[in-house]
TORVO-180836 format. One record per residue: residue number from 1; residue in one letter; chain; x, y, z of N, C-alpha, C in turn. Coordinates in nm, 2 decimals. Each point is the difference from the previous one (the first is absolute). Layout:
// TORVO-180836
 num residuo cadena n.east n.north   n.up ca.east ca.north  ca.up c.east c.north   c.up
 NUM       a      A      X       Y      Z       X        Y      Z      X       Y      Z
...
This chain:
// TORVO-180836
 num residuo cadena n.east n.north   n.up ca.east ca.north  ca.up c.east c.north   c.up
   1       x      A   1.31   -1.98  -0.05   -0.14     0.05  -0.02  -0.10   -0.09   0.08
   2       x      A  -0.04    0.10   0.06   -0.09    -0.10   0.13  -0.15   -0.07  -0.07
   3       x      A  -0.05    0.10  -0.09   -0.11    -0.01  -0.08   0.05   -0.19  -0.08
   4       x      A   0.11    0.03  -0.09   -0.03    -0.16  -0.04   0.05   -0.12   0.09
   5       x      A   0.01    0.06   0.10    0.03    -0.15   0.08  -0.14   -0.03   0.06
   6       x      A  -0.06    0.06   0.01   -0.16     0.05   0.08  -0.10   -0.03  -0.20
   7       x      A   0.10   -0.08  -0.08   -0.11    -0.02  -0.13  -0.07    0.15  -0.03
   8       x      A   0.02    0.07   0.03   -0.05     0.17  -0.05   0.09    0.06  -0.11
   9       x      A  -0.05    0.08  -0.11    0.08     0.08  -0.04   0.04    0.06   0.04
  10       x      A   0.13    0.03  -0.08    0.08     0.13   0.07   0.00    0.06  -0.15
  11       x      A  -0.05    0.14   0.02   -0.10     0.10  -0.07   0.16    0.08   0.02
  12       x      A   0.06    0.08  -0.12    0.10     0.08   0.05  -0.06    0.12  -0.13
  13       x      A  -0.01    0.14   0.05   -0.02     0.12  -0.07   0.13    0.10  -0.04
  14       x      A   0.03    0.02  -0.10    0.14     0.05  -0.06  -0.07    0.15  -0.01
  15       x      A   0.06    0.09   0.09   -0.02     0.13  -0.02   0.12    0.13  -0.04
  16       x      A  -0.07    0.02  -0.11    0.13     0.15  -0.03  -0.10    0.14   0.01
  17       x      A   0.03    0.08  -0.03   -0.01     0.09   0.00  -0.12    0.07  -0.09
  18       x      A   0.01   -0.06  -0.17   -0.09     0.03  -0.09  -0.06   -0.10  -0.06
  19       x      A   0.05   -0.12   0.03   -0.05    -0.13  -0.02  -0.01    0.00  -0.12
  20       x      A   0.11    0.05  -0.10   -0.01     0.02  -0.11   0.13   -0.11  -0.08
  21       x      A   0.10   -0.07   0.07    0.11    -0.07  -0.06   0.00   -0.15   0.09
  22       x      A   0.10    0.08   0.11    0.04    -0.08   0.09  -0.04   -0.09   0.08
  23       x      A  -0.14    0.06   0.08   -0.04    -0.11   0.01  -0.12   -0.10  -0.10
  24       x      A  -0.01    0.06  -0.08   -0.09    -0.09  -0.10   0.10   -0.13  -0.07
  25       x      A   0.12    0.05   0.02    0.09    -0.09  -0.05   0.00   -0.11   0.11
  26       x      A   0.06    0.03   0.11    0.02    -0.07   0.10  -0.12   -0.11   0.04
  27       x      A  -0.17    0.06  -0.02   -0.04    -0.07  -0.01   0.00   -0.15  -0.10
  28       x      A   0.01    0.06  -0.15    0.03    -0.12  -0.10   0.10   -0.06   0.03
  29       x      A   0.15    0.03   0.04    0.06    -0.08   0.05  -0.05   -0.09   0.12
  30       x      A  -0.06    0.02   0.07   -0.05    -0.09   0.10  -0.09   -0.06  -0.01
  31       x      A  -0.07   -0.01  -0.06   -0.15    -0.05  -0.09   0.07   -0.15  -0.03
  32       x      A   0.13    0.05  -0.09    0.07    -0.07  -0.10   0.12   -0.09   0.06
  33       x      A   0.03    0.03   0.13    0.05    -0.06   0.05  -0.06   -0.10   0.14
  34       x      A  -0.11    0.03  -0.02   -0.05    -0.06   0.10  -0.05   -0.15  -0.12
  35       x      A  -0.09    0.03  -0.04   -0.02    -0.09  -0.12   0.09   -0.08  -0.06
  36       x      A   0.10    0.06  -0.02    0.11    -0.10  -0.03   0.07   -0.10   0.06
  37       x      A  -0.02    0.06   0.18    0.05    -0.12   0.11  -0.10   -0.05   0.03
  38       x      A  -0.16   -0.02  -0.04   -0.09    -0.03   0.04  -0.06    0.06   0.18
  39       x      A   0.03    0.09  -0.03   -0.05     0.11   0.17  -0.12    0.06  -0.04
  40       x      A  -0.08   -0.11  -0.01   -0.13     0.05   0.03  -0.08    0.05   0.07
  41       x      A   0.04    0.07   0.14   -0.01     0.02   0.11  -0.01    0.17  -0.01
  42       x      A   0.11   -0.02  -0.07    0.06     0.18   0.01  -0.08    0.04  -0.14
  43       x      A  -0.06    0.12   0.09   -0.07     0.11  -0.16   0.07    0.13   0.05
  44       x      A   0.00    0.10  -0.12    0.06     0.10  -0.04  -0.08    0.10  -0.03
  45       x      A   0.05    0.11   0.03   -0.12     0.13   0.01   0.13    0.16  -0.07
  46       x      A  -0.09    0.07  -0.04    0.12     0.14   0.03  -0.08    0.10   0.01
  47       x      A   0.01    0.12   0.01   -0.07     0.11   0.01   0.11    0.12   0.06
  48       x      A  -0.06    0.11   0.02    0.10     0.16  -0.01  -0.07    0.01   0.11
  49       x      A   0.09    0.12   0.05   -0.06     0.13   0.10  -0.02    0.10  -0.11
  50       x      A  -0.03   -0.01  -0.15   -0.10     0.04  -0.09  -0.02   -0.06  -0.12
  51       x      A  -0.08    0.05  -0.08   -0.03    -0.11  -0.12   0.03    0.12  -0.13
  52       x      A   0.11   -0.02  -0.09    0.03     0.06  -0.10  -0.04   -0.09  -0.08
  53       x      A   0.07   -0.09  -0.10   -0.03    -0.10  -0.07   0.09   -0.05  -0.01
  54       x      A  -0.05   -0.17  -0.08    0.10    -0.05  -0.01   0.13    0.01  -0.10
  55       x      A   0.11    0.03  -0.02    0.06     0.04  -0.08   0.08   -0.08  -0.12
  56       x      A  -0.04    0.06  -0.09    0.03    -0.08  -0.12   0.14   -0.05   0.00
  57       x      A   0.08    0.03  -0.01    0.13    -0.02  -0.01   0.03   -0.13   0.11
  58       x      A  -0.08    0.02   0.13   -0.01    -0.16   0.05  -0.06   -0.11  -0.04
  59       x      A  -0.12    0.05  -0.08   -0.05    -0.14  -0.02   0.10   -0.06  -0.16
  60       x      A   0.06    0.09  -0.07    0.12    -0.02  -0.10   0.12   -0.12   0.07
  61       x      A   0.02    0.06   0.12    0.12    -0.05   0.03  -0.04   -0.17   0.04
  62       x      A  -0.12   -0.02   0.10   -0.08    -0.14   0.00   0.00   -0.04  -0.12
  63       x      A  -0.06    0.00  -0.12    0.05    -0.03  -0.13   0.11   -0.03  -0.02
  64       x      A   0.08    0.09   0.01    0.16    -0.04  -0.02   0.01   -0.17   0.11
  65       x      A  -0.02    0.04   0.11    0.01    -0.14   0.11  -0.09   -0.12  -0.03
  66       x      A  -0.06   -0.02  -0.14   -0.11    -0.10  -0.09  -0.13    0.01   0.10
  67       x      A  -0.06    0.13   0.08   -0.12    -0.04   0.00  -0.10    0.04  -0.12
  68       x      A  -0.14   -0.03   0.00   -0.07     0.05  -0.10  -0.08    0.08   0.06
  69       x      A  -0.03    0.14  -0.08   -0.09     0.08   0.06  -0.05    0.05  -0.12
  70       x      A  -0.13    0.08   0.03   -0.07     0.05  -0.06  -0.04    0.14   0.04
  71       x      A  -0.08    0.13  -0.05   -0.03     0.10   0.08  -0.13   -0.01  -0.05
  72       x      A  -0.12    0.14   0.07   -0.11    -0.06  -0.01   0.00    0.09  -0.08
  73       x      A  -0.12    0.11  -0.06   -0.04     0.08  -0.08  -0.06    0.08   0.09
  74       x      A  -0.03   -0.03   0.09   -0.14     0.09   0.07   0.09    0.09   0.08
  75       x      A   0.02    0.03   0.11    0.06     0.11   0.11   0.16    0.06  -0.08
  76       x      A   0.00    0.11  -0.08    0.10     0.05  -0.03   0.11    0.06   0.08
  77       x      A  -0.07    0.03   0.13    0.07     0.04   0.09   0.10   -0.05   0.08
  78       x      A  -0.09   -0.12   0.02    0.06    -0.13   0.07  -0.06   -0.14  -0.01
  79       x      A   0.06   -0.02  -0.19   -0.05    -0.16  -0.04   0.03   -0.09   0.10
  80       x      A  -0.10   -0.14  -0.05    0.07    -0.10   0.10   0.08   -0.11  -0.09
  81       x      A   0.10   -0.05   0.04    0.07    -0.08  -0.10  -0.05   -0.15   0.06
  82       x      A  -0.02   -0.08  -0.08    0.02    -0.14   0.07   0.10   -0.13  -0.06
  83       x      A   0.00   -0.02   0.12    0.17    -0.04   0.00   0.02   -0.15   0.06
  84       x      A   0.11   -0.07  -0.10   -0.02    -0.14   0.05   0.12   -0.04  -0.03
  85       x      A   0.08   -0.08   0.10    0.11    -0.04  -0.06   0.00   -0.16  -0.08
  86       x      A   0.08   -0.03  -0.11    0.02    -0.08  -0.10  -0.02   -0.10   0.04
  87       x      A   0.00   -0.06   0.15    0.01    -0.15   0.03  -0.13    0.00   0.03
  88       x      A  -0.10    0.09   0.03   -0.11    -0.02   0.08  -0.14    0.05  -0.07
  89       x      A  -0.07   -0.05  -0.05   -0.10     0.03  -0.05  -0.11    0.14   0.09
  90       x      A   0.03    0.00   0.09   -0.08     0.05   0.05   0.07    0.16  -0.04
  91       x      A  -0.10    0.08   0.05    0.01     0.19  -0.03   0.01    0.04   0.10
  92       x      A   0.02    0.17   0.08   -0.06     0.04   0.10   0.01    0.16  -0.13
  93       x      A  -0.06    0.09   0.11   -0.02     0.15  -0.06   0.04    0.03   0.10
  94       x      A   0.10    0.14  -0.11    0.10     0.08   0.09  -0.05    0.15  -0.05
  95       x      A  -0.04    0.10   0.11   -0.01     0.13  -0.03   0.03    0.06   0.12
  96       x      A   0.05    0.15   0.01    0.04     0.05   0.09  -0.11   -0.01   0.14
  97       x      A   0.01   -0.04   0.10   -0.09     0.03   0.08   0.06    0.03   0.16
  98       x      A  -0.04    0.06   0.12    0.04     0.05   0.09  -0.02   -0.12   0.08
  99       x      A   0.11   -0.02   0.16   -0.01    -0.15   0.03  -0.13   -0.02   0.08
 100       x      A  -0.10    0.09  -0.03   -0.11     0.01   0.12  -0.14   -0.05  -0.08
 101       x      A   0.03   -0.01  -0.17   -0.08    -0.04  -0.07  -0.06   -0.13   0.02
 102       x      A  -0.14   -0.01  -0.09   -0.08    -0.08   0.04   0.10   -0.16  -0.02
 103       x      A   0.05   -0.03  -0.09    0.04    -0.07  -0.05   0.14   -0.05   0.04
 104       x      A   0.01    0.05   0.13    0.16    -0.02   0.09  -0.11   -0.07   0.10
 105       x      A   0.11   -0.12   0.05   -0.10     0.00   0.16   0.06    0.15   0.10
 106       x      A  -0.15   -0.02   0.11    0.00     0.10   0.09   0.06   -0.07   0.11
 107       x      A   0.00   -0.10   0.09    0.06    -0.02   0.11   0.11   -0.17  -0.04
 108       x      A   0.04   -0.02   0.08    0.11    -0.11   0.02   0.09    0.02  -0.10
 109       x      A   0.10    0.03  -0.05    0.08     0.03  -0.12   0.13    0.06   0.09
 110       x      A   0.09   -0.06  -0.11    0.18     0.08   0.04  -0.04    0.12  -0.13
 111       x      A   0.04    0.16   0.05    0.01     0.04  -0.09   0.16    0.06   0.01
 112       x      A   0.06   -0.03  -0.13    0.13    -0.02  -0.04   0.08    0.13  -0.09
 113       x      A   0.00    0.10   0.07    0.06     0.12  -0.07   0.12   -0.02  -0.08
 114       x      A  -0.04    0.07  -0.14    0.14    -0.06  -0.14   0.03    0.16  -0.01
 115       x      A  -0.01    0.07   0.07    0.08     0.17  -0.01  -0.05    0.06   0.13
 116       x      A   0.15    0.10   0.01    0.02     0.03   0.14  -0.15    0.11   0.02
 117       x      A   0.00    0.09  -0.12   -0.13     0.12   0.02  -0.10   -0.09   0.06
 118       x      A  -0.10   -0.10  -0.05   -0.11    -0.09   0.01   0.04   -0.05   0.16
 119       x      A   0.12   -0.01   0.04    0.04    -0.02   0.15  -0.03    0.09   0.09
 120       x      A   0.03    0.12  -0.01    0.01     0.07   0.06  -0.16    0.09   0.00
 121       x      A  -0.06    0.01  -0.08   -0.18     0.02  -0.04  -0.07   -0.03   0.03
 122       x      A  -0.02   -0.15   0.02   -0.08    -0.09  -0.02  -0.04   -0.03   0.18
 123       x      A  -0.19    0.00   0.01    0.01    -0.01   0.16   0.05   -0.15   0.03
 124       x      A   0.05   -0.09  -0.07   -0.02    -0.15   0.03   0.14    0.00   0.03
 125       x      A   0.14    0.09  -0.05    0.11    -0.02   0.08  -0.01    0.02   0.11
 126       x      A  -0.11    0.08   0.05    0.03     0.00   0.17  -0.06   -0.11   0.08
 127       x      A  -0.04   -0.10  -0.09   -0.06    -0.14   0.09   0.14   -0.09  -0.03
 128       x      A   0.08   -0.01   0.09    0.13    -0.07  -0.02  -0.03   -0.14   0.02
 129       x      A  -0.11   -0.10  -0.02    0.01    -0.10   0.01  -0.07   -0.08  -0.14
 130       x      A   0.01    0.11  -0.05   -0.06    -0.01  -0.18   0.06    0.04  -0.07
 131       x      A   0.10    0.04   0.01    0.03     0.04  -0.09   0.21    0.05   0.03
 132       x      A   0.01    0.03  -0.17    0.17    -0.03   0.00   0.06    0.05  -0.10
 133       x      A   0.10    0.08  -0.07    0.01     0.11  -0.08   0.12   -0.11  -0.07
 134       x      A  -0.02   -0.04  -0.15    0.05    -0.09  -0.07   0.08    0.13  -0.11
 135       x      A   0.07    0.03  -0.05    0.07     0.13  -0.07   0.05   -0.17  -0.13
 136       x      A  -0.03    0.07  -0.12    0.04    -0.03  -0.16   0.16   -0.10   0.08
 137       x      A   0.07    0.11   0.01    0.15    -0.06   0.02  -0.02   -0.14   0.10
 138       x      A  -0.07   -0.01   0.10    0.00    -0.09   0.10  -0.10   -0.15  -0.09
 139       x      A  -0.09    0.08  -0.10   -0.06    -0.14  -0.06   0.07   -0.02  -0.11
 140       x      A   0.07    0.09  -0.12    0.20    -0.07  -0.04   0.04   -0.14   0.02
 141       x      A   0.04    0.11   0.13    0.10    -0.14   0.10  -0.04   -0.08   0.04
 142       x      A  -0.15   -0.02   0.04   -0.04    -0.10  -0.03  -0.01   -0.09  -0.07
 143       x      A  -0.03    0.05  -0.14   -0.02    -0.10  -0.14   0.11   -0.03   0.00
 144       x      A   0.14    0.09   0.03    0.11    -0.04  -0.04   0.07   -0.13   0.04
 145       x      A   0.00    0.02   0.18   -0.01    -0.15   0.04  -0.05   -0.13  -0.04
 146       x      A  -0.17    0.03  -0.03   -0.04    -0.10  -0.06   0.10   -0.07  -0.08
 147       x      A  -0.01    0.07  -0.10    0.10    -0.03  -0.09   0.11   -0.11  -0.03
């Protein structure tokens, strides 16, 4: 990563499709893993090539993996949960949003596709030097290694 050798962040955006599971997760995992190695350099983003919401059953399963979340009361459509993992006092908010939102950065960022549809959709697959189609099974094997 040329950004932290250059002392810059390196900003990476997790994009699926509805930005409703996968990559919201992938974000908190990287949040959480960045924090944990002390990679303070690297921040974490997610967003869709559309915005459904964020889906209950995911932010269940983060629970299950000990983060703490909360949901809001206000937008029924698409609450925002905020979400913090156990070692780290700090929060962020998670709600469905498209990767073009205000609250994604707009330029310098790897954006990191977590499903093939959001690959093949999305105008930022066709900037091949940004980006790179990560599939559930391939980040697995990854943890798995870790391991």
């Amino acid at each position: 990563m040329a950004q932290m050798a250059n002392h810059k962040k390196a900003v990476l955006l997790f994009i699926c499709t509805h930005n409703s599971r996968r990559s919201q997760m992938e974000q908190a995992w990287g949040m959480t893993a960045a924090e944990y190695y002390g990679l303070y350099s690297v921040v974490f983003f997610s967003g869709g090539s559309e915005a459904i919401a964020f889906n209950p059953r995911a932010a269940e399963v983060l629970k299950l993996a000990d983060f703490n979340y909360s949901k809001s009361e206000g937008n029924l459509k698409n609450p925002n949960y905020l979400v913090s993992n156990k070692r780290d006092a700090s929060a962020w908010i998670m709600y469905a949003k498209k990767y073009r939102d205000n609250q994604n950065p707009q330029s310098e960022f790897a954006g990191i596709m977590v499903c093939p549809e959001a690959d093949k959709s999305s105008p930022m697959a066709q900037r091949k030097e940004y980006h790179c189609l990560m599939t559930t099974i391939n980040i697995m094997t990854i943890r798995l290694q870790k391991s």
